[in-house]
C-alpha positions as protocol buffer text, in pm:
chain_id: "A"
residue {
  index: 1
  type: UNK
  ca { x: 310 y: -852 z: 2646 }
}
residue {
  index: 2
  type: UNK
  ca { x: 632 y: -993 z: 2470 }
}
residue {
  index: 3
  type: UNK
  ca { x: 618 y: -1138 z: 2101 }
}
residue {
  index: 4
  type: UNK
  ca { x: 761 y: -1461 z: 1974 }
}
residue {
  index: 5
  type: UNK
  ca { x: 933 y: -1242 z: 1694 }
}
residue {
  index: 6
  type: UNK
  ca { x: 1230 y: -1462 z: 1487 }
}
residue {
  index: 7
  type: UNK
  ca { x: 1422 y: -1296 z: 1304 }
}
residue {
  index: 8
  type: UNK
  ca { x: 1513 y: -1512 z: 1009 }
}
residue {
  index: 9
  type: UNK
  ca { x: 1708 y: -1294 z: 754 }
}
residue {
  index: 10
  type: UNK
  ca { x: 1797 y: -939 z: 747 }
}
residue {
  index: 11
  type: UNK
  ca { x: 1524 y: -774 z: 802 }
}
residue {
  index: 12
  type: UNK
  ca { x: 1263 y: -994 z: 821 }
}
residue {
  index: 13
  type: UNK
  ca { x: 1102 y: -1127 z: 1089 }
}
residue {
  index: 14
  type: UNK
  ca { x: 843 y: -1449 z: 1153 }
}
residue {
  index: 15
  type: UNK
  ca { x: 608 y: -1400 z: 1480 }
}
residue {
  index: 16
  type: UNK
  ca { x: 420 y: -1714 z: 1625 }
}
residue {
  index: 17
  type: UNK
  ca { x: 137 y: -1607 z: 1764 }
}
residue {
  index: 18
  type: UNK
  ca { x: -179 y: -1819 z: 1894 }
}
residue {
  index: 19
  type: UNK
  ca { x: -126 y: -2063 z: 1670 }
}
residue {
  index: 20
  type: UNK
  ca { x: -96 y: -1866 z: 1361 }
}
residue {
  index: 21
  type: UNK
  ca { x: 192 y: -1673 z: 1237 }
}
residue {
  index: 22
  type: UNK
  ca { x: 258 y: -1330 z: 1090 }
}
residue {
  index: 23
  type: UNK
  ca { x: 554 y: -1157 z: 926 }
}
residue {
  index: 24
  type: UNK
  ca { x: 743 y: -856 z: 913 }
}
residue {
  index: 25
  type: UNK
  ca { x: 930 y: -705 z: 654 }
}
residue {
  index: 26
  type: UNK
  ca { x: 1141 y: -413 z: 775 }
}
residue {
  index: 27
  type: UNK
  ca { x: 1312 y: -178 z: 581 }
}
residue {
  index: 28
  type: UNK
  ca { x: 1464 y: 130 z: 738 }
}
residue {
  index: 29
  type: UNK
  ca { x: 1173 y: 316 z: 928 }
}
residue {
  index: 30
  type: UNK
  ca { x: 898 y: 162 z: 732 }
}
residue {
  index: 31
  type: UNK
  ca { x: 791 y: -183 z: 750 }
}
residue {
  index: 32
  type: UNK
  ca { x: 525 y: -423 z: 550 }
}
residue {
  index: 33
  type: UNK
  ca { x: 306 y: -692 z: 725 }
}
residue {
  index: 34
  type: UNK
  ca { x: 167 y: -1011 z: 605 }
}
residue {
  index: 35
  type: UNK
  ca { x: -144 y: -1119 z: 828 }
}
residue {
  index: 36
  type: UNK
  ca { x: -250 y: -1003 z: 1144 }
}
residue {
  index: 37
  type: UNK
  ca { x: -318 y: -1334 z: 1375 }
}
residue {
  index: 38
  type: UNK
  ca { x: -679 y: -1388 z: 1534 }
}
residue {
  index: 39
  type: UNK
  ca { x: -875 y: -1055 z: 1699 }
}
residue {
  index: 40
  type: UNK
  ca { x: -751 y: -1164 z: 2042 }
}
residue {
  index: 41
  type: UNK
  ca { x: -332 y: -1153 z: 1891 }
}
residue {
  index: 42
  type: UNK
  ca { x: -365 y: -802 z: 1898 }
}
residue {
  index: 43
  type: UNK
  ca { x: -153 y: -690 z: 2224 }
}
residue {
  index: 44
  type: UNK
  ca { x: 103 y: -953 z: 2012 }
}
residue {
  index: 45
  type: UNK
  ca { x: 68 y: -788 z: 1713 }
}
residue {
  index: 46
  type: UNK
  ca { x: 139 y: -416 z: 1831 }
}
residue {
  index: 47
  type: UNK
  ca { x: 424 y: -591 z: 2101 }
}
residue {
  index: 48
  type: UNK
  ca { x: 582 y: -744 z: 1744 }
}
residue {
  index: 49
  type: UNK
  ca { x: 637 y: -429 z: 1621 }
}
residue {
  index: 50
  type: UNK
  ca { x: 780 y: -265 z: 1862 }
}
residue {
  index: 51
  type: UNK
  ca { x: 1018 y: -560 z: 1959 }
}
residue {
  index: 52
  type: UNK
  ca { x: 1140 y: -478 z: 1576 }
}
residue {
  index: 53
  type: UNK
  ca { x: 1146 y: -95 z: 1702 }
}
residue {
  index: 54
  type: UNK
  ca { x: 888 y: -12 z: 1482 }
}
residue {
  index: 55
  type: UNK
  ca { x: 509 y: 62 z: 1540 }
}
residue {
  index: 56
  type: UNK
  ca { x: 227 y: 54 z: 1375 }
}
residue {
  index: 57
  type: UNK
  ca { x: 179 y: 444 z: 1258 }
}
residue {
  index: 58
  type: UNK
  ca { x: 496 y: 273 z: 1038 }
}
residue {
  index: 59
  type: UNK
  ca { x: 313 y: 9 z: 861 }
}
residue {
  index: 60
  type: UNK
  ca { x: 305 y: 104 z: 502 }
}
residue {
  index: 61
  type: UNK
  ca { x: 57 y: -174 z: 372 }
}
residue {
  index: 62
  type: UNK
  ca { x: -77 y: -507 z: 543 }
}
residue {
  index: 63
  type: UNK
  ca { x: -113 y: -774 z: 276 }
}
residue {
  index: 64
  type: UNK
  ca { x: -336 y: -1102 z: 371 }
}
residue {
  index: 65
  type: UNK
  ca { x: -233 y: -1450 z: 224 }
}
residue {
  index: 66
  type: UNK
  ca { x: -590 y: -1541 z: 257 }
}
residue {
  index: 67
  type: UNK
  ca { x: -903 y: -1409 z: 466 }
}
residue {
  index: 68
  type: UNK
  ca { x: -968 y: -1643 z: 702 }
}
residue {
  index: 69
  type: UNK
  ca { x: -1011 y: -1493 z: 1091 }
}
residue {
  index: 70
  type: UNK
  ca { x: -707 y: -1628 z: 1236 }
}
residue {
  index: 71
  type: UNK
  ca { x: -491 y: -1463 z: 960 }
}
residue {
  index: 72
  type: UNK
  ca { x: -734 y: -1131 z: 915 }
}
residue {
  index: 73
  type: UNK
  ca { x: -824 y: -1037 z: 1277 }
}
residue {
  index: 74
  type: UNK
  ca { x: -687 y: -715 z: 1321 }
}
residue {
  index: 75
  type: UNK
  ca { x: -676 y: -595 z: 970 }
}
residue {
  index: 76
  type: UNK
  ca { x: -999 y: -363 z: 1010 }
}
residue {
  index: 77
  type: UNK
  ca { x: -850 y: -220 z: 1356 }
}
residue {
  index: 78
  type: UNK
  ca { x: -503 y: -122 z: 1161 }
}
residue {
  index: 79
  type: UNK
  ca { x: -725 y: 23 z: 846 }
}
residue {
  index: 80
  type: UNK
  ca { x: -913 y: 233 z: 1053 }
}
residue {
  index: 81
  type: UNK
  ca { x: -732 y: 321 z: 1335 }
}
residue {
  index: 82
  type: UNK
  ca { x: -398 y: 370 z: 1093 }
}
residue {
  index: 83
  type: UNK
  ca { x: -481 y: 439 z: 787 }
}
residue {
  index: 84
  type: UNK
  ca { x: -313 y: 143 z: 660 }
}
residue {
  index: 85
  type: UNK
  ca { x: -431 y: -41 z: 318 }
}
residue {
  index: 86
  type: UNK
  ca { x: -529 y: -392 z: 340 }
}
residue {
  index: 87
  type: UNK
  ca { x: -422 y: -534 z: 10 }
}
residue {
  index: 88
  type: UNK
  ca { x: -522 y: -911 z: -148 }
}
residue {
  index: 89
  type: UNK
  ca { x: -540 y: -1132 z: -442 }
}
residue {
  index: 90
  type: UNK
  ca { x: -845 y: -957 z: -619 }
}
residue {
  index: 91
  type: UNK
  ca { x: -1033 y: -1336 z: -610 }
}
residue {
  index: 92
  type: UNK
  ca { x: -987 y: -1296 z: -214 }
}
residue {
  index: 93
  type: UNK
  ca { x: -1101 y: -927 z: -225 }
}
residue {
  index: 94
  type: UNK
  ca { x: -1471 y: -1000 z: -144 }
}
residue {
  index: 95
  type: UNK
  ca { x: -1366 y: -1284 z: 79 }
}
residue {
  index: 96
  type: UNK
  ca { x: -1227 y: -975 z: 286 }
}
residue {
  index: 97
  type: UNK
  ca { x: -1516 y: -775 z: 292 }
}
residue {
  index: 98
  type: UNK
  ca { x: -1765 y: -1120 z: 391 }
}
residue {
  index: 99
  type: UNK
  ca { x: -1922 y: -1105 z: 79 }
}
residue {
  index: 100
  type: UNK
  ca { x: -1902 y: -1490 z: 126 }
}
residue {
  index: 101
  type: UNK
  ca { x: -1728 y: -1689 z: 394 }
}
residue {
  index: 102
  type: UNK
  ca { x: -1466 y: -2009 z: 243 }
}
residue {
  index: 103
  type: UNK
  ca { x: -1404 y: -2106 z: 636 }
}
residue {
  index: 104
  type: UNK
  ca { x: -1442 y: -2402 z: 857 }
}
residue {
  index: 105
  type: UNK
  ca { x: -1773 y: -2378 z: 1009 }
}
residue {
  index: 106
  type: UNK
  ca { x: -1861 y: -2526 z: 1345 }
}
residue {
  index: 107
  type: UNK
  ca { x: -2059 y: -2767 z: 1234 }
}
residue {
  index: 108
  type: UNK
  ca { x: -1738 y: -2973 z: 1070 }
}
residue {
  index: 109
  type: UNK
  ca { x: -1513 y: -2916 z: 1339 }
}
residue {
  index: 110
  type: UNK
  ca { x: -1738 y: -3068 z: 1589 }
}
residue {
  index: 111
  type: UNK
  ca { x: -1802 y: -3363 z: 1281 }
}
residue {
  index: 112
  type: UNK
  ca { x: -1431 y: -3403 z: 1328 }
}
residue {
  index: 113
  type: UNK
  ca { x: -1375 y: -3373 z: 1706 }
}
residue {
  index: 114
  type: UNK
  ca { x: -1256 y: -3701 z: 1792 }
}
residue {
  index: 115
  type: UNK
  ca { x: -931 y: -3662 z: 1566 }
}
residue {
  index: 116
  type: UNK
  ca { x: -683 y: -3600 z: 1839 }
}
residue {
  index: 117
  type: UNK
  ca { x: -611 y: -3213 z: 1892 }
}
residue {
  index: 118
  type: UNK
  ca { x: -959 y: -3057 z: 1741 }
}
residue {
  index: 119
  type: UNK
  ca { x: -1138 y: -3019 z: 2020 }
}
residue {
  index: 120
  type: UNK
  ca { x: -828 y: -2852 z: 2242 }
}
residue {
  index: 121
  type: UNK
  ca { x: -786 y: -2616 z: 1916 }
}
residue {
  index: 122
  type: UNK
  ca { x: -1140 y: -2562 z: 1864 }
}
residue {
  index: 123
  type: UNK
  ca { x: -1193 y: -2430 z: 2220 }
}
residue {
  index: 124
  type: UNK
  ca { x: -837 y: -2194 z: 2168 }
}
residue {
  index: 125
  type: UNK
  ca { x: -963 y: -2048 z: 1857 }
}
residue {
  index: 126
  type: UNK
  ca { x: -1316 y: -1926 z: 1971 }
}
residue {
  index: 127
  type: UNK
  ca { x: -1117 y: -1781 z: 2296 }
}
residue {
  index: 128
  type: UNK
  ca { x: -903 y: -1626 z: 2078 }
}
residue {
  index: 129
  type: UNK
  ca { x: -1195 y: -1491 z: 1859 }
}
residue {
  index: 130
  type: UNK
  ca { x: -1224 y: -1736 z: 1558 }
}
residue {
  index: 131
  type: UNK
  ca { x: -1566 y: -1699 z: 1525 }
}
residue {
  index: 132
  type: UNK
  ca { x: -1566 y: -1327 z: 1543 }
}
residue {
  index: 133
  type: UNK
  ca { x: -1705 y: -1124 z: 1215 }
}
residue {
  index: 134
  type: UNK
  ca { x: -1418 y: -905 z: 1101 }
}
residue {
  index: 135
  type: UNK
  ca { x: -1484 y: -787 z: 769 }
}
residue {
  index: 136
  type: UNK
  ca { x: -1267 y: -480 z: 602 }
}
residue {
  index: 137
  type: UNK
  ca { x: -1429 y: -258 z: 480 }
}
residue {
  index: 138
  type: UNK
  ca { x: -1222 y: -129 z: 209 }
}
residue {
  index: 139
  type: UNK
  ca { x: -961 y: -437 z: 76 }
}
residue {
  index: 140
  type: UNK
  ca { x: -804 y: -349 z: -243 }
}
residue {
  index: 141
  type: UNK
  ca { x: -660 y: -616 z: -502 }
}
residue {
  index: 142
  type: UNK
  ca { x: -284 y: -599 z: -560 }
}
residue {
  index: 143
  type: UNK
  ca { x: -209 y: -314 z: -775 }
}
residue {
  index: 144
  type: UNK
  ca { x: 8 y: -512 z: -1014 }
}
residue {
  index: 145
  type: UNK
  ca { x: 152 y: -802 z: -1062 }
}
residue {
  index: 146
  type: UNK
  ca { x: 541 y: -852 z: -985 }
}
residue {
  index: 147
  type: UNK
  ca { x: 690 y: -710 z: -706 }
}
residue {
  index: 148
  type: UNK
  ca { x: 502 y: -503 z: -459 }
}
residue {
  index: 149
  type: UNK
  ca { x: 619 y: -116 z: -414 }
}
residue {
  index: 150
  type: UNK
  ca { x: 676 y: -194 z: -4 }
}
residue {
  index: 151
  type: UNK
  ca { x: 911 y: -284 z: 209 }
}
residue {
  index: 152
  type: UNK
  ca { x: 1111 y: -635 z: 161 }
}
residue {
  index: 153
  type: UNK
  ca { x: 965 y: -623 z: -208 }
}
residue {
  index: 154
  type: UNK
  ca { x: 703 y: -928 z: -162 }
}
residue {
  index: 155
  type: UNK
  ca { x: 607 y: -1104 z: -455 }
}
residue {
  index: 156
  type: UNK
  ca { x: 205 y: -1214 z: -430 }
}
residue {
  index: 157
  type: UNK
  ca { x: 218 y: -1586 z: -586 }
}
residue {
  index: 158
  type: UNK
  ca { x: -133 y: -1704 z: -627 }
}
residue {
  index: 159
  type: UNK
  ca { x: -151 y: -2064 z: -457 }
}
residue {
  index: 160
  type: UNK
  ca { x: -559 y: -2144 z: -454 }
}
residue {
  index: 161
  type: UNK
  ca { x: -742 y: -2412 z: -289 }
}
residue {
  index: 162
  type: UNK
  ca { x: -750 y: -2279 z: 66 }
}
residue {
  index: 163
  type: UNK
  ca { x: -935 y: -2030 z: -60 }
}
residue {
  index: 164
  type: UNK
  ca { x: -1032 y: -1917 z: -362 }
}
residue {
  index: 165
  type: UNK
  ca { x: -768 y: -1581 z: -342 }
}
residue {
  index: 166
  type: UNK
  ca { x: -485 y: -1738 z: -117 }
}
residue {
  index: 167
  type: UNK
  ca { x: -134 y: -1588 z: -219 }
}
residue {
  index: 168
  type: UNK
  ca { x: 181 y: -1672 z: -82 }
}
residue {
  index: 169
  type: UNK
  ca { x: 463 y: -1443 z: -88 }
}
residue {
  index: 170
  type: UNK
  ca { x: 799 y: -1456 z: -235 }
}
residue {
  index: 171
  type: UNK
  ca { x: 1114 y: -1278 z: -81 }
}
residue {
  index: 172
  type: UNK
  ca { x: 1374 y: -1349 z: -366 }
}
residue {
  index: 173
  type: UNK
  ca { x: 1632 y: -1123 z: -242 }
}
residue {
  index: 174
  type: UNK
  ca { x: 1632 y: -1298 z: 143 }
}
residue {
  index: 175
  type: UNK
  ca { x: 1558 y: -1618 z: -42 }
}
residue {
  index: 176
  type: UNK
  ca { x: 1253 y: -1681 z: 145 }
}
residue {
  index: 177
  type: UNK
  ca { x: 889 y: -1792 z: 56 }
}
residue {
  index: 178
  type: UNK
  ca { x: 570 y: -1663 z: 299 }
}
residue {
  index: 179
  type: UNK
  ca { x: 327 y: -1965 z: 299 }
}
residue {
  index: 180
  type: UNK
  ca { x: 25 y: -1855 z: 443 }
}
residue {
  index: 181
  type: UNK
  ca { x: -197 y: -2163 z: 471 }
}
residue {
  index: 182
  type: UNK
  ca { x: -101 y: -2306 z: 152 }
}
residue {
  index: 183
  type: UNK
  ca { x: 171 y: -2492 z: 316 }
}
residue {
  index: 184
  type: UNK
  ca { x: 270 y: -2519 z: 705 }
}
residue {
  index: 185
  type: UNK
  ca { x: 500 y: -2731 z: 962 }
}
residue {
  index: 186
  type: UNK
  ca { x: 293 y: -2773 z: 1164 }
}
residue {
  index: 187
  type: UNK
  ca { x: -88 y: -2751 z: 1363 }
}
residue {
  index: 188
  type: UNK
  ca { x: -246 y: -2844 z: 1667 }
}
residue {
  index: 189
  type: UNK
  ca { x: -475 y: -3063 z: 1439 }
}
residue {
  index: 190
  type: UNK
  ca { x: -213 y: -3217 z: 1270 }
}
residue {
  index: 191
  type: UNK
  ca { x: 2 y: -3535 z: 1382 }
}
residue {
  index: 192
  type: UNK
  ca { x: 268 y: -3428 z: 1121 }
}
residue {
  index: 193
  type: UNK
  ca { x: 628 y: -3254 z: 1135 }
}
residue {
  index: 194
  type: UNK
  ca { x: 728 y: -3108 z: 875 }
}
residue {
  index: 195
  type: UNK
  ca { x: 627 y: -2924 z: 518 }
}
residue {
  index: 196
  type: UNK
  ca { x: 235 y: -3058 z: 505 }
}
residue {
  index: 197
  type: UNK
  ca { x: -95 y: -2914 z: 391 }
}
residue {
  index: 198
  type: UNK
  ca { x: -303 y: -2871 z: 676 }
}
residue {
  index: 199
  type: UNK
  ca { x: -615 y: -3133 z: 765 }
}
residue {
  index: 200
  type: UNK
  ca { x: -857 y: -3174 z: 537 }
}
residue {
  index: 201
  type: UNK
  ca { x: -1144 y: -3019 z: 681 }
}
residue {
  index: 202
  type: UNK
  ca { x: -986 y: -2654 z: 668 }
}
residue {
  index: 203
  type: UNK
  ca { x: -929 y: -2627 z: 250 }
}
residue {
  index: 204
  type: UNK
  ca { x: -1219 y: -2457 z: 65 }
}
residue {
  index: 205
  type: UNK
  ca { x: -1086 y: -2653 z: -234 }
}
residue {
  index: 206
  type: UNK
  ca { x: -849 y: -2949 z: -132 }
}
residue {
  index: 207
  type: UNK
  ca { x: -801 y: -3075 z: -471 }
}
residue {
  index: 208
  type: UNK
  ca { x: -684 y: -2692 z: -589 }
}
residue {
  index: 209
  type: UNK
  ca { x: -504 y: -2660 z: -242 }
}
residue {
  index: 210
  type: UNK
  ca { x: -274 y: -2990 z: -363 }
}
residue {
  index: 211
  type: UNK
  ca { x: -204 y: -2864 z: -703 }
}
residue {
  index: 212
  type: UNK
  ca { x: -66 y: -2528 z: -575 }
}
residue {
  index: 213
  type: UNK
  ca { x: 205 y: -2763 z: -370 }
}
residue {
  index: 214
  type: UNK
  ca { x: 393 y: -2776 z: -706 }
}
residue {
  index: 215
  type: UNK
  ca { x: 362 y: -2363 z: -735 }
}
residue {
  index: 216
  type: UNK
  ca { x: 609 y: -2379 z: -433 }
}
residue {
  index: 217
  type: UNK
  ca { x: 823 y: -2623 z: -616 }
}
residue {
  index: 218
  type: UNK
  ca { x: 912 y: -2315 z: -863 }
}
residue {
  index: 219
  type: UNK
  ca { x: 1010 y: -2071 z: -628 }
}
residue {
  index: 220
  type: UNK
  ca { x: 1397 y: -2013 z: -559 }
}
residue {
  index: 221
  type: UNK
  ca { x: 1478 y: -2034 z: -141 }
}
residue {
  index: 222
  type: UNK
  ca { x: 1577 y: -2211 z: 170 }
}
residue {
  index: 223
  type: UNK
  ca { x: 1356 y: -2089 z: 414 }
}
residue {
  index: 224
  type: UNK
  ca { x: 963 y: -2109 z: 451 }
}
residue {
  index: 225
  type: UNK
  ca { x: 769 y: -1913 z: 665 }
}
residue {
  index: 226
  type: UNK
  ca { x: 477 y: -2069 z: 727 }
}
residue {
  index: 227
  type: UNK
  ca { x: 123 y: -1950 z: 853 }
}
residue {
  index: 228
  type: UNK
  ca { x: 153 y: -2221 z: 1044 }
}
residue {
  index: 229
  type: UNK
  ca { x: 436 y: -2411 z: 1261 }
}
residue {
  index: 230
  type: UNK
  ca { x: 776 y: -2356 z: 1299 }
}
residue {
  index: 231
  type: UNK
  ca { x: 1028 y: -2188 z: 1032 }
}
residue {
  index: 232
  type: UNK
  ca { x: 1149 y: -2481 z: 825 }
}
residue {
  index: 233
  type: UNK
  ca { x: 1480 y: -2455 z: 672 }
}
residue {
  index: 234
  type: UNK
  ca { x: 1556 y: -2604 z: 385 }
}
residue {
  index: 235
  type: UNK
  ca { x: 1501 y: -2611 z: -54 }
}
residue {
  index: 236
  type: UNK
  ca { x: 1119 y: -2438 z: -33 }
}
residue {
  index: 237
  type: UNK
  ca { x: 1108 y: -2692 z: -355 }
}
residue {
  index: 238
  type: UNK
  ca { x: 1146 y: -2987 z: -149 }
}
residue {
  index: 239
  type: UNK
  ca { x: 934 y: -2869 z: 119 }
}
residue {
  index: 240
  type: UNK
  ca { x: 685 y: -2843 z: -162 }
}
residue {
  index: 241
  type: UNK
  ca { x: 750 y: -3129 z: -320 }
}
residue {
  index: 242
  type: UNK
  ca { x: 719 y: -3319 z: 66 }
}
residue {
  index: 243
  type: UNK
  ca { x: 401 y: -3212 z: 118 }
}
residue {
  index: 244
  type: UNK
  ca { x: 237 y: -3318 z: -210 }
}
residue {
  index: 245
  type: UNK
  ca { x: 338 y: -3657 z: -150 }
}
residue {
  index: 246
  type: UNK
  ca { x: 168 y: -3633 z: 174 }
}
residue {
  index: 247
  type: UNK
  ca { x: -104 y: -3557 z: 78 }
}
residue {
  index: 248
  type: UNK
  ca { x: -162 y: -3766 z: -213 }
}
């Protein structure tokens, strides 16, 4: 099975998989990933890698941007199978493990299946294992704050409201910002082009998920990788700012 891999600067790489994406930081043999699509990505997510020329035995850390199934599905096969840490914001440590669940239940996304696209995404995501229970068993916190010891040198930037422990990540030196969920171009539930926050219905918080809009209006860069939609191009800071003001 052949990835979607991009690569957008050197060494760095967005994959669009079932509608989510994950990245990959390369550098030299080793190689850092941020999310790990829905259970059923997984043939993508091993294909990515090697597309890169890397594999998975190479995969020095996998750090989550939040714990939601689409973006944790495969975490517990790499940790187990691999050895390979699972590292998060310590507030979305437990969220990890299932000690609670911040996540769109069913019950809301059928509330909201006559807005054009839920039902078609609905039906995708349970195929593609939405619903399955994937905790890890072992997710650690970041062990500092600052840059991360790992490939591409990811800087956790905590942007709450889509959960409690959401982080984006920033690349200064490929002037790049990692979204996650905090901020997107794009969703099958969404009408909207462009730098947005995604629907309603999906943010634990969506109060907290608009005020971390103006986190990304700090961060130095021209290209967003988002956890969902296409790479944007462009100031992240405007992209930031864009999607505030669409969702006020």
């Amino acid at each position: 099975m052949r990835a979607d891999v991009q690569q957008v600067a050197d060494g760095t790489y967005l994959v669009h998989g079932s509608n989510t994406n994950w990245v990959i930081l390369a550098e030299g043999d080793a190689v850092t990933l941020i999310d790990t699509g829905y259970p059923g990505d997984r043939a993508k997510l091993l294909a990515s890698l090697t597309e890169i020329g890397s594999a998975p035995e190479a995969v020095e850390a996998v750090l989550i941007t939040h714990a939601h199934t689409d973006h944790l599905g495969n975490a517990e096969y790499l940790r187990t199978t691999y050895g390979t840490p699972i590292l998060l914001h310590e507030a979305e440590v437990p969220h990890a493990r299932r000690d609670f669940l911040q996540q769109v239940n069913v019950g809301t996304v059928l509330r909201n299946g006559w807005r054009p696209g839920v039902l078609p995404w609905a039906i995708h995501a349970i195929r593609s294992g939405g619903t399955a229970h994937v905790p890890v068993t072992s997710p650690e916190a970041f062990p500092s704050a600052g840059p991360l010891d790992l490939p591409g040198r990811p800087v956790p930037v905590h942007t709450p409201g889509h959960t409690d422990g959401h982080c984006a990540f920033h690349l200064p030196d490929a002037g790049a910002v990692i979204a996650g969920d905090a901020l997107v171009s794009g969703h099958p539930t969404s009408r909207i082009k462009g730098p947005q926050l995604l629907p309603d219905m999906f943010h634990h918080e969506r109060t907290r998920a608009v005020a971390s809009l103006a986190v990304f209006e700090g961060l130095k860069g021209d290209v967003l990788l988002p956890g969902h939609g296409p790479l944007h191009r462009g100031p992240v800071r405007e992209a930031g700012l864009q999607a505030r003001e669409r969702a006020v």
